[in-house]
C-alpha positions as CSV (number, residue, x, y, z in Angstrom):
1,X,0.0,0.0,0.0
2,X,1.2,3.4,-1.1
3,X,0.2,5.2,1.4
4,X,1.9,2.8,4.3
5,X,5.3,3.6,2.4
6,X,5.3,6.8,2.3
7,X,4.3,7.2,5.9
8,X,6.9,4.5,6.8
9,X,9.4,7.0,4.9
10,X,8.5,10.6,6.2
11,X,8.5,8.7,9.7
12,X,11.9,8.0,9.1
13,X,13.0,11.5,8.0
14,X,11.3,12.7,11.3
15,X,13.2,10.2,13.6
16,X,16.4,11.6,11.4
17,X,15.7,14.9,12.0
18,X,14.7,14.6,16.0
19,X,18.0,12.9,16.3
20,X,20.0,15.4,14.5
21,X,18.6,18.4,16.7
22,X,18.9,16.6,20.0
23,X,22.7,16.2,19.0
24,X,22.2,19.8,17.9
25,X,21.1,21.0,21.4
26,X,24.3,19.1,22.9
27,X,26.7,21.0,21.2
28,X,25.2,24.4,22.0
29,X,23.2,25.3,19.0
30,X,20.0,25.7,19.4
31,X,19.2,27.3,16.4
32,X,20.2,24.5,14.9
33,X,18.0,22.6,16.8
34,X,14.9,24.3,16.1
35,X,15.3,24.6,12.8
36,X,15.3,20.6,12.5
37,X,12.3,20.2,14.8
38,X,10.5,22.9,12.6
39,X,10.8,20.4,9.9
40,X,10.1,17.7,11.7
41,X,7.0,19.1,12.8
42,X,5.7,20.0,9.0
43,X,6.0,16.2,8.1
44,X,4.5,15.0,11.0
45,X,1.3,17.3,10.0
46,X,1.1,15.9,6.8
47,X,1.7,12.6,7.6
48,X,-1.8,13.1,10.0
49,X,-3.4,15.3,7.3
50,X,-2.7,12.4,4.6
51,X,-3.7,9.1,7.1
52,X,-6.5,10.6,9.1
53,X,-9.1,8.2,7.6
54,X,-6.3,5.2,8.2
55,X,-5.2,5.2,12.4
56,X,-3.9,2.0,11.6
57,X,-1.3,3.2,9.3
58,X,-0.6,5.8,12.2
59,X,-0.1,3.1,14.6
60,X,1.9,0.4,12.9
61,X,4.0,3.3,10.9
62,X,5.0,6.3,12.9
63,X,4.5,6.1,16.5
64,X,8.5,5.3,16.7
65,X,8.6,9.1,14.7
66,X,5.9,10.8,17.4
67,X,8.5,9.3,20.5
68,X,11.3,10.9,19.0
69,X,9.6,13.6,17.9
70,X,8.6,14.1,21.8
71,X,11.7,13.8,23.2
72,X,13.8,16.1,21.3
73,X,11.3,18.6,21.6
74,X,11.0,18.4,25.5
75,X,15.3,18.1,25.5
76,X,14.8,21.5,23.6
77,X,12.6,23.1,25.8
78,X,14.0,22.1,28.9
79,X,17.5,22.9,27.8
80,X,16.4,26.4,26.2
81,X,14.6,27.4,29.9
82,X,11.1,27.1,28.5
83,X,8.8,24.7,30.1
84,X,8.3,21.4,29.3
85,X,5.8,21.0,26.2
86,X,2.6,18.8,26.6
87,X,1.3,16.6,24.4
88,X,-1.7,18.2,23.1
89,X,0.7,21.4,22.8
90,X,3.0,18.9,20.2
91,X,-0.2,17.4,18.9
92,X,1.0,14.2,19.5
93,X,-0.8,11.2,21.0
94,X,-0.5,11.0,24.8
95,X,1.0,7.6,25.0
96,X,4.0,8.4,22.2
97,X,4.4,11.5,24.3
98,X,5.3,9.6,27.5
99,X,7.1,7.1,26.0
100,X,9.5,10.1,24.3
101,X,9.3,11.8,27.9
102,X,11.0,8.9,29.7
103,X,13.6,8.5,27.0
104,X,14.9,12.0,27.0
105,X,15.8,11.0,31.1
106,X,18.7,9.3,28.5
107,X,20.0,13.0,27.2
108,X,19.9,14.8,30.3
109,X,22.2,11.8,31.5
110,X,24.6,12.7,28.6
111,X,24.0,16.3,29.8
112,X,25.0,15.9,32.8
113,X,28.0,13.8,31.8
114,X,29.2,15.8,29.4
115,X,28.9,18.8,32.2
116,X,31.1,16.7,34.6
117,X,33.7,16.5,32.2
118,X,34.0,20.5,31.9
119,X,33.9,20.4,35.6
120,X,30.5,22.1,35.8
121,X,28.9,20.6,38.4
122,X,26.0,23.5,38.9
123,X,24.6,22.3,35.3
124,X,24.7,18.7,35.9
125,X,23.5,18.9,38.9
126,X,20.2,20.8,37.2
127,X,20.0,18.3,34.2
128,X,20.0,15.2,37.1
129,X,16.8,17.3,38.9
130,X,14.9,17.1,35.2
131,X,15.9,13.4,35.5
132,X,14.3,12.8,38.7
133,X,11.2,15.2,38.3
134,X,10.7,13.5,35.1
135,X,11.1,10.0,36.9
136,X,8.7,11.1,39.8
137,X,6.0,12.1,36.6
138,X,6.3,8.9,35.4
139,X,6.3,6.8,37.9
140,X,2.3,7.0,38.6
141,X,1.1,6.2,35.2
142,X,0.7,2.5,35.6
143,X,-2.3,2.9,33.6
144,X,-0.4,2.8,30.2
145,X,1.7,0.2,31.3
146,X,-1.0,-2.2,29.8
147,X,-1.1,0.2,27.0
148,X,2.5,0.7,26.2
149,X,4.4,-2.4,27.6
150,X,8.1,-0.9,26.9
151,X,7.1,2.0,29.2
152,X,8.0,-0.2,32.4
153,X,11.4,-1.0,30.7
154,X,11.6,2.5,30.2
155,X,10.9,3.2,33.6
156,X,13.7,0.8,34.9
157,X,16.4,2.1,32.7
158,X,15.9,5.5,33.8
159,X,15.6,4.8,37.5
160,X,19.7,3.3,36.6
161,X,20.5,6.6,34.5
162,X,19.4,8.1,37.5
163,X,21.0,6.3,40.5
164,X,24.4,6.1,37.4
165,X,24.4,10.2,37.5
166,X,23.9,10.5,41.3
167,X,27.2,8.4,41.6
168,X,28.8,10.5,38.9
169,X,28.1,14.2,40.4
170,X,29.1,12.7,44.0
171,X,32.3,11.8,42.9
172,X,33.2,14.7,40.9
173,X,31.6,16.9,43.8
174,X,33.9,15.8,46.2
175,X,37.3,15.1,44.0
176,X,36.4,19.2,43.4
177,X,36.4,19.7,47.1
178,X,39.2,17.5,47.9
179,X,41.4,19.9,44.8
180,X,40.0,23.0,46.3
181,X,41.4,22.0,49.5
182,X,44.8,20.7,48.3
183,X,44.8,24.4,46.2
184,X,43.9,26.3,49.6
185,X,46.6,23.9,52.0
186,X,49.4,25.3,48.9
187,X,48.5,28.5,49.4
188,X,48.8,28.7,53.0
189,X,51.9,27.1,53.0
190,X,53.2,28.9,49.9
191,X,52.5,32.4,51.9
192,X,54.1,31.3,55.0
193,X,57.5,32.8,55.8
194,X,60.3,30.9,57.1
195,X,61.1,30.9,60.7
196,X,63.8,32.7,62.3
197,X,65.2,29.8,64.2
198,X,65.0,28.1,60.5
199,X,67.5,31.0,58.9
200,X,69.5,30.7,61.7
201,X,70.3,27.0,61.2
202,X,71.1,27.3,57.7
203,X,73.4,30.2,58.2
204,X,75.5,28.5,60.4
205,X,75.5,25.1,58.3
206,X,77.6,27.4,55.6
């Protein structure tokens, strides 16, 4: 069927382009980013204007596009200080929407990571706080667990993002605080003059 293709193709293009503006939004450009989910957004509308007499097409063809879709748009939003999007304001159905929401716990862990490693604890410190209030959202809709089976999964892995960052800002939290200290000891001892009853003894050693 025709029209099955071309959905299965513009779904593709979508998950493409959600993929390449979440990268986008990593490295800092959130124009970028935009820009891709702008597109993304256009084919989505006529992928619903063109199967709107055919839900299952929608269902067997581009739910994977709506989840990633959702989830670069909420890493977008989060990351650019808006709030976070709902689904009726992606027009996207609910269930794809929460399925993308517990996935994008995965690029605030990357976030976070890649924060660490630039020694910016403040901002990976706030991307793990988007990972747990998004894991605290989650974790009452057992309702579409019979719905959406891979949400539990989803669910799991992101409680072990979670607990994984935790571990990571701990550790670089207090190696920080044990080089601060090391810094401040050097500088104390650096600033300190030698005794008197120090220059004595090495004058009379010569």
């Amino acid at each position: 069927m025709k029209l099955r293709e071309d959905t299965i193709t513009a779904s593709r293009k979508v998950t493409v382009l959600s993929k390449q503006a979440v990268m986008a939004v990593h490295q800092r450009n959130l124009e970028e980013a935009s820009s891709k989910l702008k597109e993304a957004e256009q084919i989505l509308r006529n992928i619903e204007d063109r199967i709107s007499s055919h839900p299952d097409v929608r269902r067997e063809s581009a739910n994977i596009a709506y989840q990633e879709y959702a989830e670069a748009r909420i890493f977008e939003a989060v990351v650019s200080g808006l709030r976070f999007p709902s689904p009726q304001d992606l027009r996207i159905p609910t269930i794809q929407y929460v399925l993308g929401l517990a996935d994008s716990i995965g690029e605030f862990r990357r976030r976070a990571v890649d924060a660490l490693t630039r020694r910016e604890i403040s901002e990976a410190e706030s991307s793990l706080k988007t990972m747990e209030d998004i894991y605290r959202e989650l974790l009452p809709l057992e309702f579409y667990y019979s719905l959406a089976s891979e949400l539990r999964r989803k669910v799991d892995v992101a409680r072990h993002l979670i607990e994984a960052t935790m571990g990571d800002v701990y550790t670089e939290k207090n190696r920080s605080s044990l080089q601060s200290a090391m810094q401040s000891l050097e500088n104390r001892l650096g600033t300190q003059k030698p005794s008197l009853r120090y220059l004595k003894g090495s004058s009379n050693k010569g």
